[in-house]
C-alpha positions in Angstrom: 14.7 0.9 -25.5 15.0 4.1 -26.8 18.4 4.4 -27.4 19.7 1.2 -28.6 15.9 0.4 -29.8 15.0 0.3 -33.9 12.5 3.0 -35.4 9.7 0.3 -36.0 10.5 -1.0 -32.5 9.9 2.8 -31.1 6.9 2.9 -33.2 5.3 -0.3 -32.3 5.9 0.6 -28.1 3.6 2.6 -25.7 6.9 3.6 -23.3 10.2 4.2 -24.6 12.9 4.4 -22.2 15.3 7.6 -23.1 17.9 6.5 -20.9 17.5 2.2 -21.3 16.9 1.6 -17.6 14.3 0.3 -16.4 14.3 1.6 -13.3 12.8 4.7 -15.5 9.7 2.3 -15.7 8.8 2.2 -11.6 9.9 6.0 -11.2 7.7 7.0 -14.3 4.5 4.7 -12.7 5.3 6.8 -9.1 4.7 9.6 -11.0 1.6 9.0 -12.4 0.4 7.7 -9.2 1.6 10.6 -7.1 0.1 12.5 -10.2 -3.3 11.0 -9.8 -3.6 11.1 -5.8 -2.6 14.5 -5.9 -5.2 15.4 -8.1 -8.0 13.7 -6.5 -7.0 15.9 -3.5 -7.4 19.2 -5.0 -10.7 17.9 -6.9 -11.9 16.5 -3.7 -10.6 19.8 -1.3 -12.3 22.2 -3.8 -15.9 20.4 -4.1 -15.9 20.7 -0.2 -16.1 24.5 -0.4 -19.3 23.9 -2.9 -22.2 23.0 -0.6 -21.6 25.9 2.0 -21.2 28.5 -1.1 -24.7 27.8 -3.0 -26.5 26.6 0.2 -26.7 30.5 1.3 -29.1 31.1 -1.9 -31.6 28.2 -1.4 -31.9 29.4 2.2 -33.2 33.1 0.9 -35.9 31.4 -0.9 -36.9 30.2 2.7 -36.8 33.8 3.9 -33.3 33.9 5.6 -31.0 36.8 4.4 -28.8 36.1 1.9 -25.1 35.0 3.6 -23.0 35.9 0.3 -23.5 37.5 -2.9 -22.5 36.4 -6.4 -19.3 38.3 -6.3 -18.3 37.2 -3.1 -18.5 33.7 -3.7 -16.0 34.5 -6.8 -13.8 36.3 -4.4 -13.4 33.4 -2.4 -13.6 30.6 -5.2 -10.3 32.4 -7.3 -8.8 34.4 -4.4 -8.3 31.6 -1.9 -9.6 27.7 -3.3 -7.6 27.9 -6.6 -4.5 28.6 -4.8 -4.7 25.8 -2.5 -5.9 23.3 -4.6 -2.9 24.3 -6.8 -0.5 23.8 -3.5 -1.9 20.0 -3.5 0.2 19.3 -6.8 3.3 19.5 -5.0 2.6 17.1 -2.1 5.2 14.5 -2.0 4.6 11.0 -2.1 3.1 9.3 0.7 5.2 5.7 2.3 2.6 3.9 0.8 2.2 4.9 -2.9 4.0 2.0 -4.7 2.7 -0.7 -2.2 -1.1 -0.3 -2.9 -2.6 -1.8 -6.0 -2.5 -0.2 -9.5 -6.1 2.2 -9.9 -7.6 0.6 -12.7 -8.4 3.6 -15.2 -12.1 2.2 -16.5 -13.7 1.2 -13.2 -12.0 3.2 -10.5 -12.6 7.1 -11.4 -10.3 9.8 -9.8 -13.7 11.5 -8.6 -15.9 8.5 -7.4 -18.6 7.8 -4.9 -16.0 8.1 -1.8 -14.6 11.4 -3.1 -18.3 12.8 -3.6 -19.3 11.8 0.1 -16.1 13.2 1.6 -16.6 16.4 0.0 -20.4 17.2 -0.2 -21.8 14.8 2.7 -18.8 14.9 5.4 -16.5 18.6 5.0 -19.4 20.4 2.8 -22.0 20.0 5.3 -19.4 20.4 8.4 -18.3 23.4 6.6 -21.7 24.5 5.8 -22.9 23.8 9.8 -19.8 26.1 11.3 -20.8 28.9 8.5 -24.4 28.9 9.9 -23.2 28.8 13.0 -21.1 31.9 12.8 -23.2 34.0 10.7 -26.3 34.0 13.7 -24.0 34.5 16.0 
């Protein structure tokens, strides 16, 4: 407890309440939860954009024009995917935050093996298939 608490007390703990409720504990855990989805989100939303960007250059070694150059691919990296990625920090909670079971940190990474399929298999090669699409057109 941090207020009526003792110094070695404070010292020995990894949380200290500020307020001595510990109602702080579950809203503190939300947070880190909300925390942690939020940024698997952006991670996962800006890896998506990835395959359709560097996909363009392996093609031109195949002998089809180049789709975008270097600074293009900048353009759209800082000009348009930071910004959104940055708008998935704010996303309130979803109803079901609380009710699932705790992410263990050592065996359950934020980016893991369904984040990397969702992002490069499913929307980078969707994305990739409509930009291919577009540019012959």
């Amino acid at each position: 407890m941090g207020i009526r608490g003792t110094e070695v007390a404070k010292d020995a703990a990894d949380i200290i309440l500020l307020d001595d409720e510990f109602s702080s504990i579950v809203h503190g855990i939300e947070q880190g939860r909300l925390s942690s989805e939020n940024l698997q989100k952006s991670i996962a939303y800006t890896l998506c954009s990835k395959v359709p960007q560097c996909m363009p250059n392996f093609m031109e070694l195949a002998g089809i024009p180049l789709a975008l150059n270097v600074s293009q691919v900048l353009a759209i990296d800082i000009g348009t995917d930071i910004w959104t990625a940055i708008a998935y920090a704010w996303q309130p909670k979803e109803s079901a935050l609380m009710a699932r079971k705790p992410r263990h940190p050592s065996l359950e990474k934020i980016v893991n093996v369904g984040v990397l399929v969702y992002a490069y298999g499913y929307m980078g090669l969707m994305q990739m298939a409509c930009c291919w699409y577009f540019y012959f057109q």
